[in-house]
C-alpha positions, 0 to 999 in steps of 0.5 A: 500500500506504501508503495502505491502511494509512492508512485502517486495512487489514492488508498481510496482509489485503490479500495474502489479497485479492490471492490470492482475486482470482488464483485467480478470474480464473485459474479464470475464463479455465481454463474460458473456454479448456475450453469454446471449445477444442471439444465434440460436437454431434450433430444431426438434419438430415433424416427421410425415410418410405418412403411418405406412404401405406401400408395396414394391417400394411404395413412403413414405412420411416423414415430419420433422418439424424443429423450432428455438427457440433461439434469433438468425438467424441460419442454420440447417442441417436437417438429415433424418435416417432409421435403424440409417443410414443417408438417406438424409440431407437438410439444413434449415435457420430460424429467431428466433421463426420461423419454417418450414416443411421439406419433404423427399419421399423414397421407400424400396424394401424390407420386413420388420419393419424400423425406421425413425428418425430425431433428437431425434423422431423417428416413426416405418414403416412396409415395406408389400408385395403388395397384388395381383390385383382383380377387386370388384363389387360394387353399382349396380343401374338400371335406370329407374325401369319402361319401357315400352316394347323396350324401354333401361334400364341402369345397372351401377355398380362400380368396383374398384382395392384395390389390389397392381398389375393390375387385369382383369376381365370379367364381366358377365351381368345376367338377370333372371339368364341367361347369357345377356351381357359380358364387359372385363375390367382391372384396375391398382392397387386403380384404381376405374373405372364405367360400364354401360350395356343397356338392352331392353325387348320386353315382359313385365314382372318382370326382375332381374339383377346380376353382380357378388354378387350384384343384382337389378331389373327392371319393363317392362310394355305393352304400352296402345293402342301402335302400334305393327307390325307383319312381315310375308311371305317374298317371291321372285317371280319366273320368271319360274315355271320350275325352283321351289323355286330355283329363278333364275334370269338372270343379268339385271332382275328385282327382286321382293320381297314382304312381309306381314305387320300387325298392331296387335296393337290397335292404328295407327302406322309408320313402316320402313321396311330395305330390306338387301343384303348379309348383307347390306341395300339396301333400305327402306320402311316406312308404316302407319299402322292402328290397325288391319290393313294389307298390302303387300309391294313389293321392286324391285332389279337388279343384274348384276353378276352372284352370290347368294344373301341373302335377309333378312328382320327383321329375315325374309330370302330368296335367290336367284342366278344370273345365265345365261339361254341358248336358249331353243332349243334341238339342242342348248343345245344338242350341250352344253351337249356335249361340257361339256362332258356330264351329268356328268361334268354339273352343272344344278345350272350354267344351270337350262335351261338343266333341262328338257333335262335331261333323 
């Protein structure tokens, strides 16, 4: 101090200078201990797409995997680029050493390669158009292999979609390469659909099936000693012999109908007999037959109006009409021919009567 005073320098001027000096050092070794006694330093460590290729309008997936690898709590404004524009931010607050995944979905209408980005990783996505739809064939199985005549088998296939747009298809059935059955179907694109189909064989043999380029096969084996039937000779009894095989009938009459029955098989067996009308079932009839045994059935019907009818019984068919019969006197349908204006304005199957009066 002594020696500064000697070359001229105030002791207060020097008490100044060793405050200045103080608070420097002082403020200098605050902010060295603020800054090394920690902060938050939040971090992107990984960037994931849900797919390296998507077509047109998909939805792509991008996960960023964000970490705080400092000392601190802190937020981070997560930044989603693609071409290196923003896309979408999300913010993130994390503990130290914590981290958490952030999501972004986003879809590209257009064709081509892009780059997603987050912080300094980025990956490349390639942008496709999407294939057209078309319905593929696959796994055809048959179950069971081995049936006994009528009895079902099973076609089961697969068929899936892997195109990007709705596709239809007809699927066509093949057994021993002639055409079985049909089903049309349509699927959405990735759609994955199963298709049954059942078959029944009446003769026994060996049968391939085919459904596009995929095949299986099936056994139909002859029951032992089974019951088989035979249907034949289904008739409608005539009233009048006048009237030949037409089988008029008046409304009201009682009409029989009779068929034969024959058990061809080697066993005893029950068959029901389904009499159909214009297409309807109007009665049935259960017969047990032993092997080799025959029988006539009969079944009875009354109709009021005056119409035709179809009768059918398993493929066997006959008609008969419903029509209204006139007195049979000459002079009655003397006067019924006149009144009609004579042979020419007759319809003899509204009159069959008329028929022997006709010259």
């Amino acid at each position: 101090m002594k020696n500064l005073r000697n070359l001229g320098v105030s002791s207060t001027w020097i008490i100044v200078s060793i405050v200045i000096i103080a608070t420097i050092v002082g403020g200098t070794y605050f902010i060295y201990q603020t800054r090394t006694g920690g902060e938050a330093e939040l971090q992107v460590m990984n960037l994931n797409l849900s797919t390296e290729e998507a077509n047109v309008g998909e939805t792509v997936t991008s996960e960023v995997k964000v970490s705080n690898v400092g000392n601190e709590k802190g937020t981070y404004a997560v930044a989603l680029k693609i071409n290196g524009s923003p896309y979408k931010r999300k913010k993130v607050t994390l503990e130290p050493g914590e981290n958490t995944t952030v999501s972004f979905k986003f879809e590209k209408q257009k064709t081509g390669i892009f780059t997603v980005s987050a912080g300094k990783i980025s990956r490349t996505l390639e942008i496709k158009q999407p294939e057209s739809g078309k319905i593929l064939i696959e796994n055809l199985s048959v179950t069971p292999k081995e049936v006994k005549t009528g009895e079902s088998v099973t076609v089961s296939i697969k068929i899936k979609n892997p195109g990007g747009t709705e596709a239809s298809r007809t699927l066509e059935l093949k057994v021993n390469g002639s055409l079985e059955k049909t089903k049309e179907v349509m699927l959405n694109p990735g759609e994955e659909s199963s298709i049954n189909f059942d078959i029944q064989k009446e003769t026994s043999g060996s049968y391939s099936v085919k459904l596009g380029d995929v095949t299986g096969y099936f056994e139909v084996i002859e029951p032992k000693n089974s019951a088989r039937f035979e249907i034949t000779n289904l008739n409608i009894s005539d009233p009048d012999e006048e009237l030949g095989e037409n089988n008029y009938f008046s409304p009201g009459e009682e009409v029989n109908i009779s068929l034969d029955i024959r058990n061809t098989g080697s066993e005893k067996g029950t068959y029901e007999a389904g009499l159909k009308v214009d297409g309807h079932v109007e009665k049935t009839r259960t017969i047990s037959l032993k092997g080799k045994e025959h029988k006539t059935i009969s079944f009875s019907l009354i109709k009021k109006e005056k119409n035709s009818y179809l009768v059918e019984i398993d493929g066997l068919s006959e008609s008969f009409k419903m029509v209204t019969f006139l007195p049979e006197t000459p002079e009655t349908c003397k006067n019924i021919i006149e009144a009609l204006g004579g042979w020419e304005n007759i319809n003899l199957e509204n009159y069959p009567t008329l028929r022997k009066y006709r010259p």
